[in-house]
C-alpha positions as CSV (number, residue, x, y, z in Angstrom):
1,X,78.6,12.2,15.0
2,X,75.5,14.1,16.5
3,X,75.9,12.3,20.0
4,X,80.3,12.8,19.7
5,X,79.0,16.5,19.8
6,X,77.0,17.0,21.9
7,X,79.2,14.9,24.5
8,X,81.8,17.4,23.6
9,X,80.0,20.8,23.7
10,X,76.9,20.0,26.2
11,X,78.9,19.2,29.4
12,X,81.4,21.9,29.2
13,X,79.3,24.2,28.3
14,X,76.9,23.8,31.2
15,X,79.5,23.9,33.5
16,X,81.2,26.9,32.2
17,X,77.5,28.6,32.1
18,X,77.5,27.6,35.9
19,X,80.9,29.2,36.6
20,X,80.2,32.4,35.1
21,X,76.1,32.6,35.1
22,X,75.5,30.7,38.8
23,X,71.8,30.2,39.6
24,X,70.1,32.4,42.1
25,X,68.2,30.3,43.8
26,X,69.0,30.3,46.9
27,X,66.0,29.3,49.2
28,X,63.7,28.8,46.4
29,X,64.6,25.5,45.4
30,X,60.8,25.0,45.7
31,X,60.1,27.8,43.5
32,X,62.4,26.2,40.4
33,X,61.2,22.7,41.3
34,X,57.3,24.1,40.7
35,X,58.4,26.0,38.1
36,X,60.2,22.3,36.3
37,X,56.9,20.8,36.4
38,X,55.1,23.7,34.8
39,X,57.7,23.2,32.3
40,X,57.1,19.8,31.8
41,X,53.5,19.8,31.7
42,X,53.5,22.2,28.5
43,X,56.2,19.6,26.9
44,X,54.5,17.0,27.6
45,X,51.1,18.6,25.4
46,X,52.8,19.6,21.8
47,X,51.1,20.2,19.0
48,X,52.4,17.8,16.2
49,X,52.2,19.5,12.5
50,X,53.2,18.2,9.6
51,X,54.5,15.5,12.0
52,X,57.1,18.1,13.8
53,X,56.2,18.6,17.3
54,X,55.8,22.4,18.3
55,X,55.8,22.7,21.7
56,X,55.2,26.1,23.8
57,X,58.2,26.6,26.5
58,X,59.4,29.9,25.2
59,X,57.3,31.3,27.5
60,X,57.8,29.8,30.8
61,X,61.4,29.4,29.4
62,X,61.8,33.4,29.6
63,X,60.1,33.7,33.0
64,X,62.2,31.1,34.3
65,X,65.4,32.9,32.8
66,X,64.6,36.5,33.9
67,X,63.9,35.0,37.7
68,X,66.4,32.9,38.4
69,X,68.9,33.2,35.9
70,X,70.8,31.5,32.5
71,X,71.9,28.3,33.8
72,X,68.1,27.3,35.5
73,X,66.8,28.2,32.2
74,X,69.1,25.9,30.4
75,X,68.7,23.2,32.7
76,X,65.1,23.4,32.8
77,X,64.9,23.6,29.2
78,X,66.6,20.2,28.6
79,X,64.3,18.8,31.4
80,X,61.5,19.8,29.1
81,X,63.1,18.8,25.7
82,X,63.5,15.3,27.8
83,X,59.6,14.7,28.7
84,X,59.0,16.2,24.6
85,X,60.9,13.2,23.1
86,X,59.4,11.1,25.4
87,X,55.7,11.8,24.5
88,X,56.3,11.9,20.9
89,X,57.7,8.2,21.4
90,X,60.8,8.8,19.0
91,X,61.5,5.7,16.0
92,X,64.8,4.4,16.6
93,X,66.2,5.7,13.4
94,X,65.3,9.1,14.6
95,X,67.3,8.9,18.1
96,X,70.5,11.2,16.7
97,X,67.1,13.9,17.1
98,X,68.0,13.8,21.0
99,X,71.3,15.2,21.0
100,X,70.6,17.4,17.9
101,X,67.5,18.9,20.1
102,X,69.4,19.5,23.0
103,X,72.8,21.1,21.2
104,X,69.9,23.5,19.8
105,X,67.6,24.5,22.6
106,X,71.0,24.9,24.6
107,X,73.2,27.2,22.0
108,X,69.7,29.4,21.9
109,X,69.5,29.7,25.6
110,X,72.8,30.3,26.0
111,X,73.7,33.1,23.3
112,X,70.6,34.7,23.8
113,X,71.5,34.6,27.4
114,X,74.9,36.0,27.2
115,X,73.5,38.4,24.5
116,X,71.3,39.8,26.7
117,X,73.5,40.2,30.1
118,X,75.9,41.9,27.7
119,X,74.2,44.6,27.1
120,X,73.5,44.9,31.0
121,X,70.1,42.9,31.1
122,X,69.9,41.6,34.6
123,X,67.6,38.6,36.2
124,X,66.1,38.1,39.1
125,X,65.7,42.1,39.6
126,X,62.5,43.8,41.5
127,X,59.2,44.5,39.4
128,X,60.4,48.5,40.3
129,X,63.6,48.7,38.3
130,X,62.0,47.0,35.4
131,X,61.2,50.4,34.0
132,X,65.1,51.0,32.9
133,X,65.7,47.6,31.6
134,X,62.4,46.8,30.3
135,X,63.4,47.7,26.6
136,X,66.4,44.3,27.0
137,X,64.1,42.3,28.7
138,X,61.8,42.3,24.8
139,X,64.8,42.3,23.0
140,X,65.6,38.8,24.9
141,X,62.4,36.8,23.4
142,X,63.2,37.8,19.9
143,X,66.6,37.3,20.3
144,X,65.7,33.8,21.2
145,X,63.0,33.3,18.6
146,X,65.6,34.4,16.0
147,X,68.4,32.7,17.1
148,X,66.1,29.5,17.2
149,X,64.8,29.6,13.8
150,X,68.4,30.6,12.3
151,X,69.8,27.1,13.8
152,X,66.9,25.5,12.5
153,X,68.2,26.2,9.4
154,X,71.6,25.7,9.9
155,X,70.6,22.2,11.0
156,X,68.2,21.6,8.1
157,X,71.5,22.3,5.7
158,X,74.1,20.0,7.6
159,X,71.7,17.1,8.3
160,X,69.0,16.9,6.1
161,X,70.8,18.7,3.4
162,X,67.9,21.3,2.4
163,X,65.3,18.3,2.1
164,X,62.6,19.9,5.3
165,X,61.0,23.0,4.6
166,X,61.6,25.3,7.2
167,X,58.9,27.8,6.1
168,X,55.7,25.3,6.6
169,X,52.5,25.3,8.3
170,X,54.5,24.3,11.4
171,X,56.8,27.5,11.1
172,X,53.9,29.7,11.1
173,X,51.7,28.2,13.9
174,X,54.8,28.4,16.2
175,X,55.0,32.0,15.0
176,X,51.4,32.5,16.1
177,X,51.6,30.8,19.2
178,X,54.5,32.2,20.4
179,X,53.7,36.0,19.6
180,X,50.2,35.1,22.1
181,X,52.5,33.4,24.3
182,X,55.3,35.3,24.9
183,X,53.0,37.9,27.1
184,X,52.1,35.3,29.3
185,X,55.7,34.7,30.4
186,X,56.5,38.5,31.1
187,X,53.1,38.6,33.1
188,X,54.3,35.1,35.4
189,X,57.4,36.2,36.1
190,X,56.1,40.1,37.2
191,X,53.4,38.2,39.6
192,X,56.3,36.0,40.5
193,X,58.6,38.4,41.8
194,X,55.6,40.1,43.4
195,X,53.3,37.6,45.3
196,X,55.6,34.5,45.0
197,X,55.1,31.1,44.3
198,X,51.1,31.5,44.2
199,X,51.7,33.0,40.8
200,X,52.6,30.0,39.2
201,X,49.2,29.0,39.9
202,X,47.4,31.9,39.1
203,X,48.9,32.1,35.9
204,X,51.0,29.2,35.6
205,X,48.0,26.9,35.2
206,X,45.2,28.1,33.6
207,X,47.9,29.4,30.8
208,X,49.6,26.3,30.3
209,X,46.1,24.8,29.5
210,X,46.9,27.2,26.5
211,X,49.3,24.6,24.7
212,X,46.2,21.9,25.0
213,X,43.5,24.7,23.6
214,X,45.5,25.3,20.5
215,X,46.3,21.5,20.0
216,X,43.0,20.7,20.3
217,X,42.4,24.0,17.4
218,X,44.7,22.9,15.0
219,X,43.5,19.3,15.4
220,X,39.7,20.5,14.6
221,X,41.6,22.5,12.1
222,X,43.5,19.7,10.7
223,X,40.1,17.2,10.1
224,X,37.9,20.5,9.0
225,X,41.0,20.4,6.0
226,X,40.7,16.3,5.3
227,X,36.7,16.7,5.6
228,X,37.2,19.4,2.9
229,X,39.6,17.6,1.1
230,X,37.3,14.0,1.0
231,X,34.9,16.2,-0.5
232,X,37.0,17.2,-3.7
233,X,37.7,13.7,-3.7
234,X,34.4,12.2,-3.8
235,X,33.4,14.7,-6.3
236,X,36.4,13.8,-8.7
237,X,35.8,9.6,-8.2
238,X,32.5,10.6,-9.1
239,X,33.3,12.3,-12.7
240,X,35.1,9.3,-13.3
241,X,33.3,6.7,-15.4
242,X,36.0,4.0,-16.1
243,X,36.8,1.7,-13.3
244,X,40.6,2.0,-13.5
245,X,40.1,6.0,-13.1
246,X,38.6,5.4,-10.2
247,X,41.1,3.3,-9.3
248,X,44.0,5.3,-10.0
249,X,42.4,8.5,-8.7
250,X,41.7,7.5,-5.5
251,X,45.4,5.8,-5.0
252,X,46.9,8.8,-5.8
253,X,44.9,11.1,-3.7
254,X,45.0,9.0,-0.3
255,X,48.5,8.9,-1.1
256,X,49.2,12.2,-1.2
257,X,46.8,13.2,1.8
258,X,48.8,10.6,4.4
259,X,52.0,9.1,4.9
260,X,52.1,6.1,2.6
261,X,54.3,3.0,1.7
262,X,52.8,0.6,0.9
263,X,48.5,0.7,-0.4
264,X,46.7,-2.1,-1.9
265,X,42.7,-2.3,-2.4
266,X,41.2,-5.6,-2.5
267,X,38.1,-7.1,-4.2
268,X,36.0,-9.3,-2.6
269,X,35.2,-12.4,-4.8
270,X,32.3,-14.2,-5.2
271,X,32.1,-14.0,-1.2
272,X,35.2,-16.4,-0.9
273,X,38.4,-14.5,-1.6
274,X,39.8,-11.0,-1.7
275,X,42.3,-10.5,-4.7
276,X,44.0,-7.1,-5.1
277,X,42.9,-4.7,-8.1
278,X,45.4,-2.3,-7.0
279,X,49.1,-2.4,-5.1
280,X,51.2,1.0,-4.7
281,X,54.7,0.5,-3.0
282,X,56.9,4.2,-2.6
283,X,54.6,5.5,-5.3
284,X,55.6,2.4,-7.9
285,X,52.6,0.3,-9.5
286,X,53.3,-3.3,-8.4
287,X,51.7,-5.6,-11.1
288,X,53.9,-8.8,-10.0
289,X,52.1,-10.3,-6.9
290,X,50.3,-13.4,-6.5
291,X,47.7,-15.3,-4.9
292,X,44.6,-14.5,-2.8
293,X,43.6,-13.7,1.2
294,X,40.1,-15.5,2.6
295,X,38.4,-14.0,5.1
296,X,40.2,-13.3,8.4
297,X,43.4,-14.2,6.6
298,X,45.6,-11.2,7.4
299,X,44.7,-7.5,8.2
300,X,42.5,-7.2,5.0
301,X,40.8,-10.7,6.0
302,X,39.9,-9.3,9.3
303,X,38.3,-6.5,8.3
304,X,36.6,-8.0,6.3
305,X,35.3,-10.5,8.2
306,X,34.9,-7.9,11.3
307,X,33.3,-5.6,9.0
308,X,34.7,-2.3,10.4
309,X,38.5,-0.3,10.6
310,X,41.4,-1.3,11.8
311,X,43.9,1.2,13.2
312,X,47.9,-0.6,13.7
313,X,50.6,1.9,15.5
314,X,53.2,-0.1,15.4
315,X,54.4,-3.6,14.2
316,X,53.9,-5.1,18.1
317,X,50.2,-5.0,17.4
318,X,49.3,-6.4,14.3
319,X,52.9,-9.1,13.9
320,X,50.8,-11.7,15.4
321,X,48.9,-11.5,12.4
322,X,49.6,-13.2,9.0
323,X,51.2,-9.8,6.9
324,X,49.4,-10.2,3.5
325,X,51.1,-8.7,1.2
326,X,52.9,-5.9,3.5
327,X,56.9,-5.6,3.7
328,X,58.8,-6.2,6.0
329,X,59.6,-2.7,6.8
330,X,56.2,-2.1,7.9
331,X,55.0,-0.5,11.3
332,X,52.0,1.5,11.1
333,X,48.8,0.3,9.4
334,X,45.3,1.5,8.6
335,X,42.7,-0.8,6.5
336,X,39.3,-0.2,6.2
337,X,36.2,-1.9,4.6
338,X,34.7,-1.0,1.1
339,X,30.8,-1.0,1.6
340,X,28.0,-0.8,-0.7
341,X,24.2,-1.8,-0.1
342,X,25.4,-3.4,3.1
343,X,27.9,-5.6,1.8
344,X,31.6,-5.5,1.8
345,X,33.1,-5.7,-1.6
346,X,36.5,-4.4,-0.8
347,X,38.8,-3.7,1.6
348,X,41.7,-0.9,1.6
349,X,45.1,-1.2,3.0
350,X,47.6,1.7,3.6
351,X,51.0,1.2,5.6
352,X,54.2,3.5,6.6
353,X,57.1,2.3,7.8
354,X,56.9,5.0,10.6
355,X,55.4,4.2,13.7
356,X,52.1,6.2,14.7
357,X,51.8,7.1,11.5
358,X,47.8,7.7,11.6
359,X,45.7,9.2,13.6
360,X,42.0,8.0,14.1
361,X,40.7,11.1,13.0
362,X,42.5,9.7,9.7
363,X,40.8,6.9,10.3
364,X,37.5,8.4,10.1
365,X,38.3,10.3,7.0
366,X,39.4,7.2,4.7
367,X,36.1,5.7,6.2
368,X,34.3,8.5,4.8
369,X,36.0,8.4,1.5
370,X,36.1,4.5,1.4
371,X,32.5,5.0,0.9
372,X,32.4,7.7,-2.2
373,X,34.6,5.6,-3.6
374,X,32.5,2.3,-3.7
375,X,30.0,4.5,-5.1
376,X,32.1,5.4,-7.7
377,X,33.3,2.0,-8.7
378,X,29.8,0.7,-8.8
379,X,29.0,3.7,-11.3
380,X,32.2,3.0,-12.9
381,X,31.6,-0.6,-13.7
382,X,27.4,-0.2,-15.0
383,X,29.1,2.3,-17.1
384,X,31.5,0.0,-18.5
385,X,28.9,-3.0,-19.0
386,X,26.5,-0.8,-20.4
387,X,29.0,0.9,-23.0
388,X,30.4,-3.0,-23.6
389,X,26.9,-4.3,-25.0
390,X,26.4,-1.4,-27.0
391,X,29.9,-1.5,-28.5
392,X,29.8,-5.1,-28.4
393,X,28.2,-8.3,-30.4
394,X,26.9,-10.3,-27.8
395,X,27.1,-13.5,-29.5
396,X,31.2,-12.9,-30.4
397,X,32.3,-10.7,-27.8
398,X,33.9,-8.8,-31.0
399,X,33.0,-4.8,-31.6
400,X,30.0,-4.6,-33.7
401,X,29.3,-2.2,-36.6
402,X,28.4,1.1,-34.8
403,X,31.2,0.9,-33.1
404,X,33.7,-0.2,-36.1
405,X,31.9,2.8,-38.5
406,X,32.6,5.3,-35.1
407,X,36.6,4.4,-35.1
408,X,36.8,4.4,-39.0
409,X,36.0,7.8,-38.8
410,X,38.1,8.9,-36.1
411,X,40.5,6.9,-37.9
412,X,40.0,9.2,-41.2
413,X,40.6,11.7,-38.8
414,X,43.9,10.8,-38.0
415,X,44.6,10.1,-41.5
416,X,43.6,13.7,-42.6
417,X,45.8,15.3,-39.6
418,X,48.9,13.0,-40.8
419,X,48.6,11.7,-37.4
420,X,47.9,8.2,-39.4
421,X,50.0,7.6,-42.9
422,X,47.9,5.2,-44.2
423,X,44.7,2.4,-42.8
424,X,44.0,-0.8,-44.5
425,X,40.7,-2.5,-44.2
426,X,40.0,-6.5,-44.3
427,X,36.9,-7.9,-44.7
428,X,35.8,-11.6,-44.2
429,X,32.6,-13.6,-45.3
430,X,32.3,-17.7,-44.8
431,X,31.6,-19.5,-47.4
432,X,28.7,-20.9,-48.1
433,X,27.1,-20.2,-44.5
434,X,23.6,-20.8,-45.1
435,X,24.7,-24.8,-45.5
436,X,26.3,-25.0,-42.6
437,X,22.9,-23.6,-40.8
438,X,20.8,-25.8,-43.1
439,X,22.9,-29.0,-42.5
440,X,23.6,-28.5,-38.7
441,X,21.3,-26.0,-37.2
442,X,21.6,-22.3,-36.8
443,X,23.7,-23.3,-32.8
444,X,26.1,-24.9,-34.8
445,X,26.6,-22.0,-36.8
446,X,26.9,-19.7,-34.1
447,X,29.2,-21.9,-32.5
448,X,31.8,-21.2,-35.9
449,X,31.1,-17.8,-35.2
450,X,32.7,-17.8,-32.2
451,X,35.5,-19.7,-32.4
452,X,36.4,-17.7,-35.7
453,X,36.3,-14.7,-33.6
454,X,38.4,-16.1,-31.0
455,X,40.4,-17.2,-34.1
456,X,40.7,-13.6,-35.4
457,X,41.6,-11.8,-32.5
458,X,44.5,-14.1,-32.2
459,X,45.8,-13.8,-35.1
460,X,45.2,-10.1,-35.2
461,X,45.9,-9.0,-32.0
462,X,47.0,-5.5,-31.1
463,X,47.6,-5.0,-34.8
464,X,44.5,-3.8,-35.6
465,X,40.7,-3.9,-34.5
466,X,38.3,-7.1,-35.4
467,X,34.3,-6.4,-35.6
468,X,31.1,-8.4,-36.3
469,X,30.3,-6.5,-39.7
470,X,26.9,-8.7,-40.2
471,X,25.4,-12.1,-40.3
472,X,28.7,-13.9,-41.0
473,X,31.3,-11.4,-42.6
474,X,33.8,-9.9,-39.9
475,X,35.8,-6.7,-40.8
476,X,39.7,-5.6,-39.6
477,X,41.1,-2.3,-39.7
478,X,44.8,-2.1,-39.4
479,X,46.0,1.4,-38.7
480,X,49.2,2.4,-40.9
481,X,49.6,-0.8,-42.4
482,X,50.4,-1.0,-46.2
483,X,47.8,-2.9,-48.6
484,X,50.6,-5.2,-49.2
485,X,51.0,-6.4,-45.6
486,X,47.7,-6.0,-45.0
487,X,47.5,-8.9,-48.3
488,X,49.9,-11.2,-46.6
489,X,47.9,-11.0,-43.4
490,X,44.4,-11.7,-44.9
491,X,46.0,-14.2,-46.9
492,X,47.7,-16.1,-43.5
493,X,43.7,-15.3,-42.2
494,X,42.2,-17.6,-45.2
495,X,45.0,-20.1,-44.6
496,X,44.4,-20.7,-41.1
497,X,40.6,-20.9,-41.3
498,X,40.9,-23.4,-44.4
499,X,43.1,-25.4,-42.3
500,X,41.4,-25.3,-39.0
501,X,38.6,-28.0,-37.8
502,X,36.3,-26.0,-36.2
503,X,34.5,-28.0,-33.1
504,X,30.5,-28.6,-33.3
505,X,29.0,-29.6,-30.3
506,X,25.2,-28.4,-30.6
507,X,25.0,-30.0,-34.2
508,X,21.5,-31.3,-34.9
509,X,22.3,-34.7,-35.1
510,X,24.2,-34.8,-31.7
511,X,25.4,-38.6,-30.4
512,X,27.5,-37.2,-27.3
513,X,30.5,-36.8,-29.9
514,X,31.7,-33.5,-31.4
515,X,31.8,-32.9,-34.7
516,X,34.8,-30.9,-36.6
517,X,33.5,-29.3,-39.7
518,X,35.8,-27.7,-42.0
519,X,35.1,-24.1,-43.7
520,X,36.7,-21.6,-46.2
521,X,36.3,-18.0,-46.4
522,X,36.2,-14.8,-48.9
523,X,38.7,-11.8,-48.3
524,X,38.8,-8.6,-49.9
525,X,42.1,-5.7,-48.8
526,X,41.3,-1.8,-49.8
527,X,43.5,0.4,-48.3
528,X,43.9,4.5,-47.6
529,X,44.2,6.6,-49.3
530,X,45.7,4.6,-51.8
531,X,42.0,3.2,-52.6
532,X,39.6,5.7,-51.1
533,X,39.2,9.1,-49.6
534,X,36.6,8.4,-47.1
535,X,35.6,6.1,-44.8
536,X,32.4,4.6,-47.2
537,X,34.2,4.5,-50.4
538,X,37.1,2.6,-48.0
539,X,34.3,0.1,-47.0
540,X,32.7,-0.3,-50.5
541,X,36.2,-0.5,-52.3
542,X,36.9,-3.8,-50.3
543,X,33.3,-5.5,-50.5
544,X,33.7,-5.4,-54.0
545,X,36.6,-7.0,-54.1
546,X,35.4,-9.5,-51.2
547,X,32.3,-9.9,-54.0
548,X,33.6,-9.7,-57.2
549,X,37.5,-10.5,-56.9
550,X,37.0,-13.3,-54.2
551,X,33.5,-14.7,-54.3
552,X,32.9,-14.6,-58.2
553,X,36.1,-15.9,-58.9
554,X,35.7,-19.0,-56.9
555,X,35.7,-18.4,-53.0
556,X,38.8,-19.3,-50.7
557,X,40.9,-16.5,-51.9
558,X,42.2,-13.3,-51.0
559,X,41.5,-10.1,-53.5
560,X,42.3,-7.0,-53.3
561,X,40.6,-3.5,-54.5
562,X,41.8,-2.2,-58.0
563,X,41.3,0.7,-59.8
């Protein structure tokens, strides 16, 4: 529809602009030719933000206008607009931009023009009658900046239906650059119309360097703002203390600090394999991928093998390359190494679909934050160990009893907030241990320790929490769970361990066979606050009847606390 247009509107009106606004050139077709390249150089060096290109023309736009009239304005505009799309190396989803482009730079040149001329502005006059027209010859710029910035929006509603935001970092930097620039074109085309041509050098020139100046600015600019922003970020991995915090934090912030489709980090694997720990697609948590890379397998593979960053622009460069676990729809794509103490123990992968999506000063920056945040995974996981074998029994793997007596009373917490309507509380002794020691050795009755464990926490599962309470007696709390189901489950507990052959194989009298011994256990249910009003009277309500309702009255039996 864009290009049906433009086909309609751009050729017509050019020639009707030539018909009524003809150039004055005559015998300075050198002059406008000099003038086209000065044009084209400053196209040719925009300043991309927030991945629009602003380029600055207005200036040697409005020189060219005011000397030689509308229609070499307009034509040397869309010369310029040309060389623009050019260097910024359009995707071809994005061509409909060309047309769109041209449609706008020629309605603003050309109402601005006939704006201008009808309120008797003239072009092409001598420096000495500026001083009666000079007031028309400002209102022309603004005109034009207006005019541009009110099709902008126009546009924005039509095609992208309100989704850009016209009023971004990009609007005012074009603000700012054309208020310094704008001066620049009045003082060309006064030296113009006074000492000719040479005034496209002497100002020409050194003033179109300008547009490189300022890119080079907001590019310092731009990596002063990621170097402050990697900062933040290492500070925050570093307040995290649980590996998938980390994880999650630092997914989330590269995300939202570059253009990303696709992210995956990588672990490296006892120095054979990289698996992935994380995969982002459009934002979404992937948890359905499968297999492994090995070292130079892929992007990932590469750098890790290569040991440094890899910077993709576009699918050409990296297709010969097995993809990993990138889409299809992939073009550009950045992956760098995770290194700690020397040694890679990651890699990080981030893709777009858009080609020349990252810039190596991007490059740099995930480097830099690749590196706080193998710090903070390495914090992250000796935090985790640490806190496991002090919450944990290290012969069962289960929670041990500081840890159970710590969640019993955040547990009574909840009970007393109503956040919790009742807790129940298991506990579990073996039956005459000691003999199973005595007979087969003390190995063979840590060996039923485990494998009752293992036992328990299947049976329990996400019901309820199992811990080592001492010795040989385990202990369940099952949050709002009645005493009666909580009966029926200790009782399907004693039934399954009756019935179960537990495997020996460090028995004393070892022949190279296993050994199945059988054993029985002890139960005794108490629940809240049916049976107790604490977390102690909760405990000591169901040893008793462990003791005295279980124990005395014969073993291999469920009791239950009574009043």
């Amino acid at each position: 529809m864009t290009w049906i247009i433009w086909l309609l509107v751009f050729p017509l009106g050019l020639w009707v602009t030539y018909q009524n606004y003809p150039p004055q050139i005559s015998g300075r077709e050198l002059d406008v030719l000099l003038f086209l390249l000065l044009a084209s150089f400053v196209a040719a060096t925009p300043m991309i933000i927030n991945r629009s290109p602003v380029f600055l023309i207005q200036w040697v736009s409005w020189a060219v206008f005011l000397s030689f009239g509308l229609f070499v304005e307009l034509v040397i505009i869309q010369v310029a607009l040309i060389v623009l799309l050019i260097r910024v190396k359009l995707p071809s989803t994005e061509f409909f931009r060309v047309p769109l482009n041209s449609l706008m730079f020629f309605l603003v040149s050309l109402l601005s023009g006939i704006f201008y001329y009808s309120l008797g502005g003239k072009t092409g006059i001598h420096i000495g009658e500026l001083h009666d027209s000079f007031w028309l010859i400002v209102i022309y710029p603004i005109t034009n900046y207006l005019l541009n910035h009110f099709i902008i929006i126009i546009i924005n509603l039509l095609v992208y239906n309100g989704r850009k935001n016209i009023f971004g970092k990009d609007f005012v930097w074009e603000t700012v650059a054309t208020l310094i620039t704008f001066p620049i074109g009045f003082v060309l085309y006064t030296l113009y119309i006074e000492i000719g041509l040479i005034a496209v050098l002497f100002v020409g020139v050194p003033f179109s360097s300008l547009s490189i100046i300022l890119n080079l600015y907001y590019s310092s600019d731009k990596i002063n703002g990621f170097l402050q922003k990697a900062t933040e970020i290492g500070h925050q991995l570093a307040e995290k203390l649980i590996v998938n915090e980390v994880l999650d934090l630092f997914i989330e912030k590269i995300t939202e600090m570059l253009t990303v489709d696709s992210a995956y980090i990588l672990d490296v694997v006892d120095e054979k394999e990289l698996q992935i720990l994380r995969y982002i697609e459009k934002g979404e948590v992937i948890s359905s991928y499968a297999g492994s890379l090995t070292k130079k397998e892929g992007i990932s593979g590469l750098v890790w093998d290569q040991r440094k960053p890899m910077l993709f622009h576009k699918k050409e460069e990296w297709s010969h390359l097995p993809k990993g676990y990138l889409p299809d729809t992939i073009e550009s794509v950045l992956s760098v190494p995770v290194i700690r103490n020397n040694q890679v123990t990651g890699v990080l992968v981030l893709a777009s679909t858009q080609k020349r999506a990252y810039e190596k000063s991007q490059l740099m920056i995930i480097d830099i934050l690749c590196s706080h945040f193998a710090v903070a995974i390495e914090n992250a996981r000796h935090y985790e160990e640490t806190k496991a074998q002090s919450e944990r029994c290290a012969l069962t793997q289960l929670y041990n009893y500081r840890y159970f007596d710590n969640l019993l009373s955040r547990e009574f917490d909840r009970l007393e907030t109503f956040e919790r309507e009742q807790l129940s509380l298991i506990i579990l002794d073996i039956d005459h241990f000691k003999s199973i020691n005595d007979t087969y050795g003390h190995q063979s009755g840590n060996e039923i320790l485990c494998q009752l464990a293992d036992k328990l926490g299947q049976l329990i599962g996400d019901r309820g929490t199992v811990a080592r309470y001492g010795g040989e007696e385990f202990i369940i709390l099952l949050p709002d769970v009645t005493k009666e189901v909580a009966l029926i489950t200790a009782e399907t507990i004693r039934q399954t361990i009756a019935l179960h052959t537990f495997t020996l194989t460090q028995h004393m009298e070892w022949d190279g066979n296993p050994l199945g011994v059988n054993i029985t256990a002890s139960i005794g249910v108490a629940a809240a606050p049916l049976d107790a009003e604490d977390s102690l009277s909760l405990i000591r309500h169901a040893d008793r009847a462990l003791y005295v309702g279980a124990k005395r009255a014969g073993r291999n039996r469920v009791a239950e606390y009574v009043k």
